[in-house]
C-alpha atoms as an extended CHARMM CRD file, in Angstrom:
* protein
*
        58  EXT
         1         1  UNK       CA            100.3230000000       96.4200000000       58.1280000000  PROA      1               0.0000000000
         2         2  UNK       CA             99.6720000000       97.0880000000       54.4140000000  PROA      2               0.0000000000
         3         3  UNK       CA             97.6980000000       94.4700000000       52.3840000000  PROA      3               0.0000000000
         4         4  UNK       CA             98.0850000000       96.0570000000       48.1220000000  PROA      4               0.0000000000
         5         5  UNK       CA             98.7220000000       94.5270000000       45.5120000000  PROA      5               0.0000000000
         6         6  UNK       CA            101.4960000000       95.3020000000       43.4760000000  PROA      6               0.0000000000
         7         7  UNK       CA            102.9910000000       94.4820000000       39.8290000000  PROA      7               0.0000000000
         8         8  UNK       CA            106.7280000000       95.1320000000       39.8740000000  PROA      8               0.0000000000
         9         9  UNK       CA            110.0010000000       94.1390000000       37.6470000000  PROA      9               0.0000000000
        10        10  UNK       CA            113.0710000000       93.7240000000       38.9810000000  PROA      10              0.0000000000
        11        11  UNK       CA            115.3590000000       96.1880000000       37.9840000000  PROA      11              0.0000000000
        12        12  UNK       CA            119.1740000000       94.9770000000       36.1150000000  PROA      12              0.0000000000
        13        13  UNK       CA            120.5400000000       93.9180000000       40.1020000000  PROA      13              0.0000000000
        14        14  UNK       CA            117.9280000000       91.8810000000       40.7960000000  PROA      14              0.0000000000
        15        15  UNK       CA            115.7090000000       94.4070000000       43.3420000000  PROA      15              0.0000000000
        16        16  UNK       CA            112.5820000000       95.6960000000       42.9760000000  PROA      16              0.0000000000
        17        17  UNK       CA            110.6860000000       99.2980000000       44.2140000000  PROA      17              0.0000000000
        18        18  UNK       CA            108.6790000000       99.8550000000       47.0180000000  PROA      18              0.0000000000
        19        19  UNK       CA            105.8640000000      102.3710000000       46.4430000000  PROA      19              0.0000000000
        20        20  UNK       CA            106.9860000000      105.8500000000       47.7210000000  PROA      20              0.0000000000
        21        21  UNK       CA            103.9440000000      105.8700000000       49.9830000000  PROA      21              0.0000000000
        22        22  UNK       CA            105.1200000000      102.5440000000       52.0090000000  PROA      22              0.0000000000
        23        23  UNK       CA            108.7360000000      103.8160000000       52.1130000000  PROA      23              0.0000000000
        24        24  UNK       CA            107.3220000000      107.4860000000       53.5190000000  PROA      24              0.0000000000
        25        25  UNK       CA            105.3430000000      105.6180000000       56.7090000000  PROA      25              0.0000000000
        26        26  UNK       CA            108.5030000000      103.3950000000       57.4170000000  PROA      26              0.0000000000
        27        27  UNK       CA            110.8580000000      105.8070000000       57.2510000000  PROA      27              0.0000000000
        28        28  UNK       CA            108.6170000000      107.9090000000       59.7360000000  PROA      28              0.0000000000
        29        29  UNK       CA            108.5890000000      104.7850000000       62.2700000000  PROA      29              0.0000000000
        30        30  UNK       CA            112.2150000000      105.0260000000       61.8970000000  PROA      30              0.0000000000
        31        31  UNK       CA            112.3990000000      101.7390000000       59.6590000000  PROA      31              0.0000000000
        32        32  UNK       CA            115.4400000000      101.6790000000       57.0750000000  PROA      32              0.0000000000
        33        33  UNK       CA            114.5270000000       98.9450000000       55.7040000000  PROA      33              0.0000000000
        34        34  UNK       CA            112.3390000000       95.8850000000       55.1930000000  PROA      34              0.0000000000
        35        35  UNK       CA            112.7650000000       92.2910000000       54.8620000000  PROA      35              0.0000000000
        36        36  UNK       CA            111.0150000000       90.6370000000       52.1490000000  PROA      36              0.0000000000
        37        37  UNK       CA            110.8880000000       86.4420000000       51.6310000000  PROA      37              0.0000000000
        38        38  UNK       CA            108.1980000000       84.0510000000       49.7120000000  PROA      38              0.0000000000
        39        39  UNK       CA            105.1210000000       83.8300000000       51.7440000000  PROA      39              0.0000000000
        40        40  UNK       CA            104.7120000000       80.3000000000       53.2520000000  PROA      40              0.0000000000
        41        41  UNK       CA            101.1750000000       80.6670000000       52.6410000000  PROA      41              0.0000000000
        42        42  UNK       CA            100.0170000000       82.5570000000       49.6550000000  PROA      42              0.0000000000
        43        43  UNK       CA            101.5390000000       83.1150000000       46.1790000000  PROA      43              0.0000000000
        44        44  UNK       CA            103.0550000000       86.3020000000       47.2120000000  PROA      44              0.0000000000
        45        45  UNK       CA            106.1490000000       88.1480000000       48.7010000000  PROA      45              0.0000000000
        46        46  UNK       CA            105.7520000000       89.1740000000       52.3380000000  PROA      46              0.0000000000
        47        47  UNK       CA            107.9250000000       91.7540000000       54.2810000000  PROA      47              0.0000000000
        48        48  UNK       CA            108.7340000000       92.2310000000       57.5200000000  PROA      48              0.0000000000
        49        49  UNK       CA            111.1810000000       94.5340000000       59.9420000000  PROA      49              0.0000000000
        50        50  UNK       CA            114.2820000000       92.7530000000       60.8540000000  PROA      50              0.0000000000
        51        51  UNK       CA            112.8490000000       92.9630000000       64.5270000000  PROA      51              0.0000000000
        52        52  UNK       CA            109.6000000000       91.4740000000       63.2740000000  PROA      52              0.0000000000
        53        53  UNK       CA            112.2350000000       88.4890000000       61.8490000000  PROA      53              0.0000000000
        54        54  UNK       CA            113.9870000000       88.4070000000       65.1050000000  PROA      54              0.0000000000
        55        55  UNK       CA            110.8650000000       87.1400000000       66.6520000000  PROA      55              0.0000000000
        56        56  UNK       CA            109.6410000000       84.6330000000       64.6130000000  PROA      56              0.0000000000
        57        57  UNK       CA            112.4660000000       83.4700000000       64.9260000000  PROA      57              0.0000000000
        58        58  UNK       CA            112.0810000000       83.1220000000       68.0970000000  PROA      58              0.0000000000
């Protein structure tokens, strides 16, 4: 799990970065992507694996 705090823009499409050291450690779980939505409890974005998704789902 990471818990940061980040200040980001989006870029001209709409996305936004994820910090090189994140993308490193997923990538070396074998991750090739992440899911990101509004947090239903804080002010904040919140990502997840699409597996993760799968079973909150659920």
């Amino acid at each position: 799990m990471f818990l940061s705090t980040y200040e980001n823009k989006l870029d001209k499409k709409g996305r936004v970065s994820v910090p090189a050291s994140f993308r490193s450690y997923l990538s070396n779980l074998g991750y090739n992507g992440v899911i990101c939505y509004p947090s239903f409890n804080n002010s904040s974005i919140e990502a997840c694996s699409q597996d993760r998704i799968e079973k909150i789902s659920s």
